[in-house]
Structure formats: C-alpha cells, structure tokens
N, C-alpha and C positions, 0 to 999 in steps of 0.2 A: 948736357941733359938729353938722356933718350927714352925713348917709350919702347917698350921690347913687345914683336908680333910674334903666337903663338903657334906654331904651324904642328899638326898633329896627323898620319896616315893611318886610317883605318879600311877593313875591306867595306865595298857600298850595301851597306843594310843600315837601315832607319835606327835601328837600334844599337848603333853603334852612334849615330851622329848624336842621342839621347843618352848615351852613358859618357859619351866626353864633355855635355855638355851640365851632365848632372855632376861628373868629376870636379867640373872647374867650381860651378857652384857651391859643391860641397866644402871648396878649399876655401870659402869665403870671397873668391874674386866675381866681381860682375862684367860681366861681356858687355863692350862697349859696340864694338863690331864683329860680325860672323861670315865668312864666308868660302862655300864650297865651290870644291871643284870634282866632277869625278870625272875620270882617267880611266885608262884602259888595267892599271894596277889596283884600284880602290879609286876609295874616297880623301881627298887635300883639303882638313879643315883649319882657316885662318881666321885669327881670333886677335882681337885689340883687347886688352882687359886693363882695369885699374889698377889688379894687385898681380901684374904678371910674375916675381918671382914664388908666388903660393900656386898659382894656377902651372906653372909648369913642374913647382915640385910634387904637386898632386899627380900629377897626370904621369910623370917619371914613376913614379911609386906603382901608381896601377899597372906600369910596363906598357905602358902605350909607345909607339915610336913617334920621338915629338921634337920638336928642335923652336929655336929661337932665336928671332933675328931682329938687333939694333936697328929703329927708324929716326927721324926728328918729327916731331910736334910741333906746330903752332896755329896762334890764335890767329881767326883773319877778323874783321865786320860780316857780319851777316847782312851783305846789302850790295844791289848788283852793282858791278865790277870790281870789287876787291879781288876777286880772286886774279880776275886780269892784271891787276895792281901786284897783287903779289910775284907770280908767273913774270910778268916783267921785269920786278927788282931782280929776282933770281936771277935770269936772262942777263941783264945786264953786270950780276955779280959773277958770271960764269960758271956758275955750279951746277954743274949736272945732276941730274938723279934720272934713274929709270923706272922709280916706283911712282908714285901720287895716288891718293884718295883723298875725299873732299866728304864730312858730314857734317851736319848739324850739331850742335855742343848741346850738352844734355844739362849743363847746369844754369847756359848764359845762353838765353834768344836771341840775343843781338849778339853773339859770337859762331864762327863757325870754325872747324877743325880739317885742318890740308897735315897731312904724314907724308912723308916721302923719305928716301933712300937718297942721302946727302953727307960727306963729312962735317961734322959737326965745326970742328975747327975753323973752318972755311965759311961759317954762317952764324954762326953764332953772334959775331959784333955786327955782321953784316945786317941783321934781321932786327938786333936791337937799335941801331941808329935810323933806321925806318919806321919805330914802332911799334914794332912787332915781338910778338911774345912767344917762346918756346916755355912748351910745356911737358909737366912730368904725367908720367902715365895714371896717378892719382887725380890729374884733373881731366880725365878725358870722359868720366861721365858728371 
C-alpha cells in the first residue's frame, strides 16, 4: 500500500499556484498537504491528496508538467515520543528512506501521519508486528 505525492512545475506567479490548485479541486481530490518551492526555473508544487489518481489525471489534461511519486503512509499516536518510537523501529529494521514528513491526521486527533520514501516490501510486516498501521492515500484526510 502507497500514497502517491503530486509534484507539478509551474513558472512563479500566484496565479498559477491558484489554477493548480483550483485544478485539483476541480477533479474532486482534496489536498491533504501543499508545498512550495521556487527555484531559480519556476515554481515546485507538492501536494499529498486523497484522490491522487483524479488529481493527477486532471492536471495531465490541463498540460501541466506534473509527475508522481510512490511514498508509504502510516499511522503513529499522537503523543510525545512516538515519533522517536517509530524512527527507532525503522533504525533498527534498517530501512532507509530520504524523504520524511510528519502531520497531524485530519480525521483521527489522537493519530498522527509520518510519509517517507521506503520500500514497501521491507516494512510492510515490519511496521505491522509493531502496531503500526500503513495507510492508503483515502485516509490521509
């Protein structure tokens, strides 16, 4: 199970970060998470969305130049040190990733949401004999 992050380049005007972000809406998906970067080429917008395969067929349609990259999901507690809790099982399962982000869960207050760049394979049984829950991109609001 993965959650797929939306990554879309546009040049830096306000009014472009408004029509991709009107795009995606349009397509029915709701942005879980958003986040810019601009660059000396444009604007690098990345997007966490519920309904990613609609939000990136929309945006393909409009000819946006947009790509999309396979993460993992899972649930932590929302309550301090899990996350260190987590971070360390990983550690000790020796799965690297080079991505991580860490938000709050939109549907569950006592749950929080860690993404990262990880083979699936390799964590999948590891994360559920600890516990832990990987999620699909429908539950990340």
């Amino acid at each position: 199970m993965s959650v797929s992050r939306i990554t879309v380049f546009v040049e830096p005007k306000p009014e472009n970060i408004i029509a991709v972000t009107k795009c995606i809406g349009d397509a029915g998906a709701n942005g879980v998470t958003m986040l810019l970067n601009r660059t000396h080429g444009g604007d690098v917008i990345r997007f966490f969305v519920d309904k990613p395969a609609e939000a990136f067929a929309a945006l393909e349609a409009a000819e946006y130049m947009v790509k999309r990259d396979e993460f993992i999901a899972v649930a932590i507690d929302d309550i301090p040190g899990s996350l260190a809790r987590f971070l360390h099982l990983i550690k000790d399962a020796r799965i690297d990733y080079d991505y991580l982000q860490v938000f709050p869960s939109g549907k569950d207050a006592d749950c929080a949401i860690v993404i990262f760049d990880a083979c699936e394979s390799a964590i999948g049984e590891t994360l559920s004999s600890h516990g832990f829950r990987m999620l699909a991109a429908s539950e990340l609001t």
